[in-house]
PyMOL Python script that loads the backbone (N, CA, C, O; Angstrom):
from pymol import cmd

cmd.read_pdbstr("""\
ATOM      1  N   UNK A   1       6.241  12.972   5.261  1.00  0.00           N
ATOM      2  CA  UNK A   1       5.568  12.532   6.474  1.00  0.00           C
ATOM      3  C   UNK A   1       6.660  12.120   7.468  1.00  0.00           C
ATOM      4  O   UNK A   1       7.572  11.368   7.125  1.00  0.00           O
ATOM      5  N   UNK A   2       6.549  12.651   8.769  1.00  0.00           N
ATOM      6  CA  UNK A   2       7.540  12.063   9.859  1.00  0.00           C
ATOM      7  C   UNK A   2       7.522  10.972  10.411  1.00  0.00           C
ATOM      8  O   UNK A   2       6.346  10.750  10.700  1.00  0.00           O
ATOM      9  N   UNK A   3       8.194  10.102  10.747  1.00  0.00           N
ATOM     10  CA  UNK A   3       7.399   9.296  11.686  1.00  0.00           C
ATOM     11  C   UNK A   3       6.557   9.156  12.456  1.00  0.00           C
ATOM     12  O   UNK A   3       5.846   8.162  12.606  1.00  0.00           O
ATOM     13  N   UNK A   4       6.539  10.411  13.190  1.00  0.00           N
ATOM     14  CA  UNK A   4       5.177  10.382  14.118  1.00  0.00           C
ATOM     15  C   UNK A   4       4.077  10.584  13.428  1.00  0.00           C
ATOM     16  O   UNK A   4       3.179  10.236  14.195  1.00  0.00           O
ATOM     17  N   UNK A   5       3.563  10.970  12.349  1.00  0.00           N
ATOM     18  CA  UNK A   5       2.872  11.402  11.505  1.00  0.00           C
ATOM     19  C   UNK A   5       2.545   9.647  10.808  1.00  0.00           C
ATOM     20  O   UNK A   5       1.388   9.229  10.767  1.00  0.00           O
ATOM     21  N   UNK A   6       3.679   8.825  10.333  1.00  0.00           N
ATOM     22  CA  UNK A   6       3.475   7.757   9.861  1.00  0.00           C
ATOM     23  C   UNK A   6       2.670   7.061  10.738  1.00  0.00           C
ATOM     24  O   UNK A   6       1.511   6.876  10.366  1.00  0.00           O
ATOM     25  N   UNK A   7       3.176   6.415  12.355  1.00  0.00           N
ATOM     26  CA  UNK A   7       2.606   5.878  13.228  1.00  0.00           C
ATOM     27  C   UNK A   7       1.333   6.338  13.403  1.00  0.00           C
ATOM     28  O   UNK A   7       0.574   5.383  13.563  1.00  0.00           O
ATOM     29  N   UNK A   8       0.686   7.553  13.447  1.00  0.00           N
ATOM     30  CA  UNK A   8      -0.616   7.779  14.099  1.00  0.00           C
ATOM     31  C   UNK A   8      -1.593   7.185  12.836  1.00  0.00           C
ATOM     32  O   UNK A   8      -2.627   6.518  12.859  1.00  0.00           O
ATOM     33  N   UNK A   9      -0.884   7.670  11.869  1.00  0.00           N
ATOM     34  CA  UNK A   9      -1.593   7.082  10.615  1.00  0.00           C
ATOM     35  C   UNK A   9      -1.948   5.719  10.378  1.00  0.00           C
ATOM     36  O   UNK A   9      -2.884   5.457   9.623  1.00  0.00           O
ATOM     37  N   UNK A  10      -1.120   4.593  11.100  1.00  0.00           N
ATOM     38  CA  UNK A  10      -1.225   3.637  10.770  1.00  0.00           C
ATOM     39  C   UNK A  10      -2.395   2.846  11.585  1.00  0.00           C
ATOM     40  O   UNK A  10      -2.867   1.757  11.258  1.00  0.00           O
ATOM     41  N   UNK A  11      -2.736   3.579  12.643  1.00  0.00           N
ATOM     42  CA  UNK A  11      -4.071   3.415  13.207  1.00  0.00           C
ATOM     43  C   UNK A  11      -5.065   3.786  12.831  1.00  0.00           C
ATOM     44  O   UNK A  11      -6.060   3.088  13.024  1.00  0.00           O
ATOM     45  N   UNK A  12      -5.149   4.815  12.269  1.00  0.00           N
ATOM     46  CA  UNK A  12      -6.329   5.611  11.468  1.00  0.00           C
ATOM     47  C   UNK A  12      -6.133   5.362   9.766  1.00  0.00           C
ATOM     48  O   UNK A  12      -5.407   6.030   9.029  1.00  0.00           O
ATOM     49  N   UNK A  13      -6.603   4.734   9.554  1.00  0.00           N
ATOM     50  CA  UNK A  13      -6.377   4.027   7.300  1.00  0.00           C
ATOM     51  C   UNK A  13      -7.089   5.161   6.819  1.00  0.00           C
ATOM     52  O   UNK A  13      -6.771   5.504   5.680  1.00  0.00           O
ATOM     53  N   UNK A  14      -8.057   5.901   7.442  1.00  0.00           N
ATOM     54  CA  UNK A  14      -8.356   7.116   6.399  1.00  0.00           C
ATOM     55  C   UNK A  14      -7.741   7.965   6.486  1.00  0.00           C
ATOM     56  O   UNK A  14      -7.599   8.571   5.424  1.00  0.00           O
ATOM     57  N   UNK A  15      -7.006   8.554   7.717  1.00  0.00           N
ATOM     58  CA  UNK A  15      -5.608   9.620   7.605  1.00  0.00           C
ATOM     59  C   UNK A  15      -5.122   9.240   6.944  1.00  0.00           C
ATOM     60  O   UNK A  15      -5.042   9.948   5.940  1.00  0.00           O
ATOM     61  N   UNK A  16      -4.353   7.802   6.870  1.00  0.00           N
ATOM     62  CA  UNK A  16      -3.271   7.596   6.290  1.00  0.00           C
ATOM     63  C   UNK A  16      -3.448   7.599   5.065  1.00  0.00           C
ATOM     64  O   UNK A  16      -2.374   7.782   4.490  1.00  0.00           O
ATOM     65  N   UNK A  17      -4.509   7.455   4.206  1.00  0.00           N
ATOM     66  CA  UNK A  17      -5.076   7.653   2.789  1.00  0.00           C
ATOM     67  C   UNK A  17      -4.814   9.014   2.557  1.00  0.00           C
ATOM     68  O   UNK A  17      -3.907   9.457   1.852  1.00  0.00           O
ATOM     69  N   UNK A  18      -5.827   9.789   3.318  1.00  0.00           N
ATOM     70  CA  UNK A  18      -5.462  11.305   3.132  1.00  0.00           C
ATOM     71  C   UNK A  18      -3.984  11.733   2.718  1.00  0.00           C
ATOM     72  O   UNK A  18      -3.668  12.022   1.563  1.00  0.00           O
ATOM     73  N   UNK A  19      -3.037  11.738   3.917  1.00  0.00           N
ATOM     74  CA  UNK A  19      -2.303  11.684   3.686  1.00  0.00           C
ATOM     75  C   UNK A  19      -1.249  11.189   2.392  1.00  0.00           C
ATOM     76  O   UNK A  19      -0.344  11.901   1.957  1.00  0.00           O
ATOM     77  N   UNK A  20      -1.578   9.827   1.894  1.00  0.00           N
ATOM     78  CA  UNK A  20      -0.688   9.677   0.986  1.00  0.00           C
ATOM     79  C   UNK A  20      -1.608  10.150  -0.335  1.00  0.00           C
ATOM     80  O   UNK A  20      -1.401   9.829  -1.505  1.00  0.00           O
ATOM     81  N   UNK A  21      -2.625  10.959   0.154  1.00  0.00           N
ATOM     82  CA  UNK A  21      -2.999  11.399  -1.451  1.00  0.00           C
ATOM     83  C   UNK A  21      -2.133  12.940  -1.401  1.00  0.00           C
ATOM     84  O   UNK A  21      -1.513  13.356  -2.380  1.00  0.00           O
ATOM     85  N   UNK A  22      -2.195  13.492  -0.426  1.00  0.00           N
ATOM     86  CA  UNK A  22      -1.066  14.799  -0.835  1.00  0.00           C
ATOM     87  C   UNK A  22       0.060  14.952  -1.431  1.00  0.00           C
ATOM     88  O   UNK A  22       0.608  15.952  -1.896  1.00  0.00           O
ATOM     89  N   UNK A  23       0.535  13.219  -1.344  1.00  0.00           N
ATOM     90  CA  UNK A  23       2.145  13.305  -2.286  1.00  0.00           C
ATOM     91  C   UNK A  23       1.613  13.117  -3.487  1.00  0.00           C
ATOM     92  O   UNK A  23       0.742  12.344  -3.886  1.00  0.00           O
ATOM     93  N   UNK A  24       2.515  14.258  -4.220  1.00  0.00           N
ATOM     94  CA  UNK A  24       2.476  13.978  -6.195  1.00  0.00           C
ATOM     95  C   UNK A  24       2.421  13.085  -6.514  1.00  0.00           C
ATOM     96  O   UNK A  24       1.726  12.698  -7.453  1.00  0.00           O
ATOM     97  N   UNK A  25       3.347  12.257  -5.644  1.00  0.00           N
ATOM     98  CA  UNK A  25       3.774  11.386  -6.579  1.00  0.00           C
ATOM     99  C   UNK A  25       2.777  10.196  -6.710  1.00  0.00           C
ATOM    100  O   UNK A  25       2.588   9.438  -7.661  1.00  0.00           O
ATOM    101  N   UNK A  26       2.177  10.251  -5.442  1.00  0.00           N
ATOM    102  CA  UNK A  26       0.977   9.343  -5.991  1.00  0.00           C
ATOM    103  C   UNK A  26      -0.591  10.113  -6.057  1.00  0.00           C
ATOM    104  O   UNK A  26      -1.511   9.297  -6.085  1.00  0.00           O
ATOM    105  N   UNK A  27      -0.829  10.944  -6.074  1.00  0.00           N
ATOM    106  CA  UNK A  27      -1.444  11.716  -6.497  1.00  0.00           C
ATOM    107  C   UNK A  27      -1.375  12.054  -7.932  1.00  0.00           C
ATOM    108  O   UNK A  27      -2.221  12.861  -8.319  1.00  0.00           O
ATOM    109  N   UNK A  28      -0.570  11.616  -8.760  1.00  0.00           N
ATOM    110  CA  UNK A  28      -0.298  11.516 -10.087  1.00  0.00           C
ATOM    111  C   UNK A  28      -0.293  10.226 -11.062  1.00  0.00           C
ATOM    112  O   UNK A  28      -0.231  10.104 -12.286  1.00  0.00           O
ATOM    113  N   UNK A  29      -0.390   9.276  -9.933  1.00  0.00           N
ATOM    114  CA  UNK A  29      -0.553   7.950 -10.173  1.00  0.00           C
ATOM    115  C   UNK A  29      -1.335   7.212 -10.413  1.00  0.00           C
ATOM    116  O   UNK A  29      -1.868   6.498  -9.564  1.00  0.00           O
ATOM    117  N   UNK A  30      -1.717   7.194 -12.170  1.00  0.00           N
ATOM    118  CA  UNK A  30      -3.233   6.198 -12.011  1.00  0.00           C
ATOM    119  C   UNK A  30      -3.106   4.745 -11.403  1.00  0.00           C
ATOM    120  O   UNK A  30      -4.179   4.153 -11.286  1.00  0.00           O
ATOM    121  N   UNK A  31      -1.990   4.086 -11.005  1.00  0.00           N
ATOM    122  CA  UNK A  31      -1.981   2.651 -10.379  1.00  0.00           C
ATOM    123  C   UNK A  31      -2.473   2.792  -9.052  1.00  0.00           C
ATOM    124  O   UNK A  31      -3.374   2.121  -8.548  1.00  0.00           O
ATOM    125  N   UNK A  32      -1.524   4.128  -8.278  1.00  0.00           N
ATOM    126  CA  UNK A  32      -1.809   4.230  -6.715  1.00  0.00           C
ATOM    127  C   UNK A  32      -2.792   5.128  -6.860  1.00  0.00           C
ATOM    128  O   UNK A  32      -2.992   5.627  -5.752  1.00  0.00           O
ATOM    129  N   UNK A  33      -3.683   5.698  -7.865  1.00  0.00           N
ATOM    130  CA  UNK A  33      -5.056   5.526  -7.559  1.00  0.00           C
ATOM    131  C   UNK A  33      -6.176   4.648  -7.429  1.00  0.00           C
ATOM    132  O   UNK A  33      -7.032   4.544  -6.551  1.00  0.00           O
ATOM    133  N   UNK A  34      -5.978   4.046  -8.490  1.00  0.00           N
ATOM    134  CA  UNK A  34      -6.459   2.746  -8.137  1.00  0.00           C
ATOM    135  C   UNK A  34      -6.477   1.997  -6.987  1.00  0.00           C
ATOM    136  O   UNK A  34      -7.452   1.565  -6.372  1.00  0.00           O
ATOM    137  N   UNK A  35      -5.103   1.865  -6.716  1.00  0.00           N
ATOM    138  CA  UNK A  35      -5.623   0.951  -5.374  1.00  0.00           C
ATOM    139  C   UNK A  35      -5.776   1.328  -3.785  1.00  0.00           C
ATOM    140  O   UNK A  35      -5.701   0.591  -2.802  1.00  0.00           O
ATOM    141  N   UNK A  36      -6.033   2.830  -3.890  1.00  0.00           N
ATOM    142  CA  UNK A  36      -6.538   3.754  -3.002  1.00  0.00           C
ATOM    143  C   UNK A  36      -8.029   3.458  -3.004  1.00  0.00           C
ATOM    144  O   UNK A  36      -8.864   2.899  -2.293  1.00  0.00           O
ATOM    145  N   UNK A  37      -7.957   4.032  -4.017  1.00  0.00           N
ATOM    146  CA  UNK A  37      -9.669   3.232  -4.533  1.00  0.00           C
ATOM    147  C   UNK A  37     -10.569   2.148  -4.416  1.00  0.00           C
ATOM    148  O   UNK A  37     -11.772   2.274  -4.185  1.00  0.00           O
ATOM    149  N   UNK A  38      -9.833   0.846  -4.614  1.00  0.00           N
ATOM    150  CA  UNK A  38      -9.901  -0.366  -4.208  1.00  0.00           C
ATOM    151  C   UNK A  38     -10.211  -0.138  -2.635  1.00  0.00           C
ATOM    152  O   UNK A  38     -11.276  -0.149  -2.018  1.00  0.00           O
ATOM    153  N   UNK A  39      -8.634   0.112  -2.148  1.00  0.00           N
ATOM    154  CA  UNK A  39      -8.866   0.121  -0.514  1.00  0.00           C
ATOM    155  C   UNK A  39     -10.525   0.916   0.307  1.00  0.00           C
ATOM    156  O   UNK A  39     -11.455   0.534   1.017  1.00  0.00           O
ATOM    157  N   UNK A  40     -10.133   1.993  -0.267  1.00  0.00           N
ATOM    158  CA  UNK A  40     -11.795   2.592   0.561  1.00  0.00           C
ATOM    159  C   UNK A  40     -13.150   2.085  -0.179  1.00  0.00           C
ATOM    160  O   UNK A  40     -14.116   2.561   0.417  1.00  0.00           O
ATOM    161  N   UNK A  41     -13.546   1.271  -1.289  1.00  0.00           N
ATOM    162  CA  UNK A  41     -14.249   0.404  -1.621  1.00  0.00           C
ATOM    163  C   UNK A  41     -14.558  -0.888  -1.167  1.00  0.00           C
ATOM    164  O   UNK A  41     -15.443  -1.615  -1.616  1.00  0.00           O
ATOM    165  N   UNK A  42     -13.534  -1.210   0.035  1.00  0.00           N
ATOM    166  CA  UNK A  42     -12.990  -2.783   0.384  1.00  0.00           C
ATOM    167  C   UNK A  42     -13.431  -3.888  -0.742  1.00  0.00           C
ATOM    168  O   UNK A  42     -14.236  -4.818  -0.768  1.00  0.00           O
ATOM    169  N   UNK A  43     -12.341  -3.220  -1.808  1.00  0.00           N
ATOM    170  CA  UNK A  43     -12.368  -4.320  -2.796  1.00  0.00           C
ATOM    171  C   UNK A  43     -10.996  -5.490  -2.330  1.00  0.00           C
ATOM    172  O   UNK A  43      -9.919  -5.303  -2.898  1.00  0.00           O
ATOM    173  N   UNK A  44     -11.049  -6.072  -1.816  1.00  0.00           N
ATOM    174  CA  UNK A  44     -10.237  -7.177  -1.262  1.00  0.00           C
ATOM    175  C   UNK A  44      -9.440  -8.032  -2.294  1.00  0.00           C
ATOM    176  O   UNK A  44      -8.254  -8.354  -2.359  1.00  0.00           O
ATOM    177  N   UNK A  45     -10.705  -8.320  -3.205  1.00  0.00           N
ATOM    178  CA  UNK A  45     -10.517  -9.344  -4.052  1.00  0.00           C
ATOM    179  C   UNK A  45      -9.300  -8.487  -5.158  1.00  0.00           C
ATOM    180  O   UNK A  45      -8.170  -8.779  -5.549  1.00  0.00           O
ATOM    181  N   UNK A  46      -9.977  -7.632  -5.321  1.00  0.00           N
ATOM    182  CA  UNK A  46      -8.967  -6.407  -6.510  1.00  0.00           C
ATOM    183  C   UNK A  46      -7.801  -6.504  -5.676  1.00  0.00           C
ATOM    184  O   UNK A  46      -6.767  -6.507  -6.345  1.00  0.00           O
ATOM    185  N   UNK A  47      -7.668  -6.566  -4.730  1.00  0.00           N
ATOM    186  CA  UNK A  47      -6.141  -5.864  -4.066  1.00  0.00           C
ATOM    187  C   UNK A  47      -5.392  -7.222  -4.449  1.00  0.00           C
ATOM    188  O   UNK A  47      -4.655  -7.426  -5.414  1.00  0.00           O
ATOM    189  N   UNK A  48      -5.619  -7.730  -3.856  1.00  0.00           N
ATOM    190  CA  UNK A  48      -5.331  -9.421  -3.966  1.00  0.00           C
ATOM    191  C   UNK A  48      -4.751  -9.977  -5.232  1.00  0.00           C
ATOM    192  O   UNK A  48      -3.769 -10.699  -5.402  1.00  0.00           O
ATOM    193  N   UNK A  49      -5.717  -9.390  -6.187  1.00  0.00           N
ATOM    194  CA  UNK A  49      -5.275  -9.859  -7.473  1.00  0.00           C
ATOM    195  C   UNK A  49      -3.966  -8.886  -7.868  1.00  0.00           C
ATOM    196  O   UNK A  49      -2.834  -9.303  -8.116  1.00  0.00           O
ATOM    197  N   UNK A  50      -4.423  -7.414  -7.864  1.00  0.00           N
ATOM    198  CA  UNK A  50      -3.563  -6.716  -8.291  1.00  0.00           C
ATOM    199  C   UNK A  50      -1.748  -7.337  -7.615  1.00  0.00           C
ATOM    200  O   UNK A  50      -0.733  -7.412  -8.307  1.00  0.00           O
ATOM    201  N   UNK A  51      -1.839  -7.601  -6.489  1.00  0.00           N
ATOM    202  CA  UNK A  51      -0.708  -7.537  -5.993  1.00  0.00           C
ATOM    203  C   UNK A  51      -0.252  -8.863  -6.587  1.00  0.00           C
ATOM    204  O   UNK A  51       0.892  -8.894  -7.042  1.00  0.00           O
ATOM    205  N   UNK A  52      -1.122 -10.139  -6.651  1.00  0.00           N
ATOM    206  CA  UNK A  52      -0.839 -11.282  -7.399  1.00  0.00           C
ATOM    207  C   UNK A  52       0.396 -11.119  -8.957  1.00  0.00           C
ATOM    208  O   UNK A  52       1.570 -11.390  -9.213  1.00  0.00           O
ATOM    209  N   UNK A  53      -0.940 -10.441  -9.727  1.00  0.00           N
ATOM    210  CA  UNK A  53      -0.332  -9.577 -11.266  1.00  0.00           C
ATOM    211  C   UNK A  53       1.089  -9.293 -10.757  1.00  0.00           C
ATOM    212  O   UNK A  53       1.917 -10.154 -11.055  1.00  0.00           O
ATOM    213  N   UNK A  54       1.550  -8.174  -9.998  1.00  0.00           N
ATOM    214  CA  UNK A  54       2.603  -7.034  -9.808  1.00  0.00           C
ATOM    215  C   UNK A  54       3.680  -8.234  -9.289  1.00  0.00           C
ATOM    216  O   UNK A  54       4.634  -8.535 -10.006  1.00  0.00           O
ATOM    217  N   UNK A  55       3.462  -8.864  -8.048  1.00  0.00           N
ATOM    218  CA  UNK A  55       4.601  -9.834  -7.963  1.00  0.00           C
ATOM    219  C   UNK A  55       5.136 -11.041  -9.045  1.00  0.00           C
ATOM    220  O   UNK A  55       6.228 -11.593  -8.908  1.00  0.00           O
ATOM    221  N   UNK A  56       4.016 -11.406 -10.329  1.00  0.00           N
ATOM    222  CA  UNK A  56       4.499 -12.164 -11.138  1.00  0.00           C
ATOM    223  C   UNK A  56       4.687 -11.366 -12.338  1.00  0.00           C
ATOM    224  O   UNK A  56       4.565 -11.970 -13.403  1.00  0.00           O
ATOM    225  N   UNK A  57       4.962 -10.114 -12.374  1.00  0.00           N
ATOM    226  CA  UNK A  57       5.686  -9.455 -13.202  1.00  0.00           C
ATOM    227  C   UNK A  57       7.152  -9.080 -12.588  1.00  0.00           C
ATOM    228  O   UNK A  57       8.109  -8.838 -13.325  1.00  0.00           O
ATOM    229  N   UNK A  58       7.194  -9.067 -11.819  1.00  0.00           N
ATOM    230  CA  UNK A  58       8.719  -8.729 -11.076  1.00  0.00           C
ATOM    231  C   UNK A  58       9.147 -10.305 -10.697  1.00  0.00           C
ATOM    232  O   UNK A  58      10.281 -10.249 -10.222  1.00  0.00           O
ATOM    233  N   UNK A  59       8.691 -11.622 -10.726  1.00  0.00           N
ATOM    234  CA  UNK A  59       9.406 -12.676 -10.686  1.00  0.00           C
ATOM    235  C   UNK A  59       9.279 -13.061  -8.891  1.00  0.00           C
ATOM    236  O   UNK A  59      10.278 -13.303  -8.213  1.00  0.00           O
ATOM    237  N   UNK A  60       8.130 -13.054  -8.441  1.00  0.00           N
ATOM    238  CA  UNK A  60       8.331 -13.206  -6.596  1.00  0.00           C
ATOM    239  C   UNK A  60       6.932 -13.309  -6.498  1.00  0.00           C
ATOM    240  O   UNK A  60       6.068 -13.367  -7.373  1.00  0.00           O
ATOM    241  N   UNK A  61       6.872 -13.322  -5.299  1.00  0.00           N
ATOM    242  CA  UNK A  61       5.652 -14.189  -4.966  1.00  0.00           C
ATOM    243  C   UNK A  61       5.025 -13.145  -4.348  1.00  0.00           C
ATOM    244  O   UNK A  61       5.759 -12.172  -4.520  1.00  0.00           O
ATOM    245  N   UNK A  62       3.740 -12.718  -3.512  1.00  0.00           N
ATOM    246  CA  UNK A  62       2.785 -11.756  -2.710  1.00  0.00           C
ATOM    247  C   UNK A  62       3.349 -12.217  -1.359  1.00  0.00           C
ATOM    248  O   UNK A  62       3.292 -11.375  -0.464  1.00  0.00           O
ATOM    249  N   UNK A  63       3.906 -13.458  -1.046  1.00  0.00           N
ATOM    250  CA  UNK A  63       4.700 -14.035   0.522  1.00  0.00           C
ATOM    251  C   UNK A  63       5.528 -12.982   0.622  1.00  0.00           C
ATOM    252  O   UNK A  63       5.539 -12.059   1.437  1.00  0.00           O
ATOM    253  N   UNK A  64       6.635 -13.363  -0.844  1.00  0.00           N
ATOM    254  CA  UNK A  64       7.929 -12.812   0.167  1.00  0.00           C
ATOM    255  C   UNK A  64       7.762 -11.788  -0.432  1.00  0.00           C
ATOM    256  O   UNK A  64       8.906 -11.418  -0.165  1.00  0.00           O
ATOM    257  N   UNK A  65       7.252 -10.712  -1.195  1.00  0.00           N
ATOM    258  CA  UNK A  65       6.782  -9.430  -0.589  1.00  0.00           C
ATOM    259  C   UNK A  65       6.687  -8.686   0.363  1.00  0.00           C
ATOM    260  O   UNK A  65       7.309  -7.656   0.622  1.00  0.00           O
ATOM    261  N   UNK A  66       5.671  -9.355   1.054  1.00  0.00           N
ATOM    262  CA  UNK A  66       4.887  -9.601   2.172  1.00  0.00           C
ATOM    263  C   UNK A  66       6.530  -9.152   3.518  1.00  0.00           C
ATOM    264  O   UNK A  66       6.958  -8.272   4.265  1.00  0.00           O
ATOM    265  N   UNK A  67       6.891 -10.857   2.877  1.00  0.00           N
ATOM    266  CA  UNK A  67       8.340 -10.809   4.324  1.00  0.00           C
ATOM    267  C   UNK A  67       8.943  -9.563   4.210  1.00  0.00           C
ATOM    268  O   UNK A  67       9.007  -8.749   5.130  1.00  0.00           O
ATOM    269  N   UNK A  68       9.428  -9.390   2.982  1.00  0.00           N
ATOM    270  CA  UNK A  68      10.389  -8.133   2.675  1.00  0.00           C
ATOM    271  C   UNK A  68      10.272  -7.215   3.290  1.00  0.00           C
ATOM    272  O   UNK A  68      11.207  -6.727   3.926  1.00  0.00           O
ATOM    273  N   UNK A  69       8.704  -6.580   3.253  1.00  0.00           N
ATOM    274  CA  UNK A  69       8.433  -5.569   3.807  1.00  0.00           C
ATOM    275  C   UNK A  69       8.466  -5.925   5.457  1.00  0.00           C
ATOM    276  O   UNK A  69       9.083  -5.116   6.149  1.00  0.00           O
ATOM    277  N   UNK A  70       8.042  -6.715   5.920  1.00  0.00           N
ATOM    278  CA  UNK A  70       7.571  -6.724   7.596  1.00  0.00           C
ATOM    279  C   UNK A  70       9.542  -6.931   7.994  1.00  0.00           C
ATOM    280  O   UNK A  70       9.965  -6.429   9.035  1.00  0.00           O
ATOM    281  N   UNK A  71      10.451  -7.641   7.103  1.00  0.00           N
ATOM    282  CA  UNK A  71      11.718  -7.606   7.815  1.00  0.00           C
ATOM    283  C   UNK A  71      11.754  -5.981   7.519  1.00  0.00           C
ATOM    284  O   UNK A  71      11.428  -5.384   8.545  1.00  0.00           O
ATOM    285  N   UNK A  72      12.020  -5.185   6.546  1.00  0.00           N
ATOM    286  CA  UNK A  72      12.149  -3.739   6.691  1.00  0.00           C
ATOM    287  C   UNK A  72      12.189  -3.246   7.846  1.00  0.00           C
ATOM    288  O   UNK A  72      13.196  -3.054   8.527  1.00  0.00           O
ATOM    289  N   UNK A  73      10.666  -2.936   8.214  1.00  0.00           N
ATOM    290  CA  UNK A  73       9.830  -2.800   9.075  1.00  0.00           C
ATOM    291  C   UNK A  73      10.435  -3.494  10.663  1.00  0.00           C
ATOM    292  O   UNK A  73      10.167  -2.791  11.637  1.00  0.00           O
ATOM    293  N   UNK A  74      11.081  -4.581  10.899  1.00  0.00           N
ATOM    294  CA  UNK A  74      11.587  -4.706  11.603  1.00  0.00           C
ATOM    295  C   UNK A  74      10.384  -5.453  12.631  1.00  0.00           C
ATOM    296  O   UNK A  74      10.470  -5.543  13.856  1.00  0.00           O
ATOM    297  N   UNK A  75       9.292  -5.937  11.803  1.00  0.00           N
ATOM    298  CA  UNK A  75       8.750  -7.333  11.925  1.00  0.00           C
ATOM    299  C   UNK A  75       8.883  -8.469  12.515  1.00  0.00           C
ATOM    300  O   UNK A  75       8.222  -9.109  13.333  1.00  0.00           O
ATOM    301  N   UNK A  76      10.140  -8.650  11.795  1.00  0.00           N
ATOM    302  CA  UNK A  76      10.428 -10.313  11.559  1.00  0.00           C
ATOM    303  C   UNK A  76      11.968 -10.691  11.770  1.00  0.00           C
ATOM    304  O   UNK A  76      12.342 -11.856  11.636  1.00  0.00           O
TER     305      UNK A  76
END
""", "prot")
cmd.dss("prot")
cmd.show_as("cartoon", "prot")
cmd.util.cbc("prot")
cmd.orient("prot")
């Protein structure tokens, strides 16, 4: 996906779904099916938790996650 392709997506959540179901790699993914799944279900609560689980298996919190990504991103 290009950037311009990323950006338009990020306005539209069902492109951008579409879209990331064409990559293998998560298209092969029963986790990032799941929470594809979740998402167009607006299971909130599931996301929430899941990401809860995933950051206290890697030792960090759903915050600075959270920061990590938006400094990336160029956020913050």
């Amino acid at each position: 996906m290009n950037p311009m392709q990323l950006l338009q997506a990020m306005f539209n959540p069902p492109a951008m779904i579409d879209q990331f179901m064409r990559n293998p790699k998560i298209a092969n993914n029963p986790l990032a099916q799941n929470v594809l799944n979740m998402y167009r279900n607006g299971d909130v609560q599931g996301l929430q938790q899941m990401a809860e689980n995933i950051s206290k298996e890697k030792g960090t919190t759903v915050e600075q996650v959270s920061n990590d990504i938006k400094r990336h991103f160029g956020f913050m």
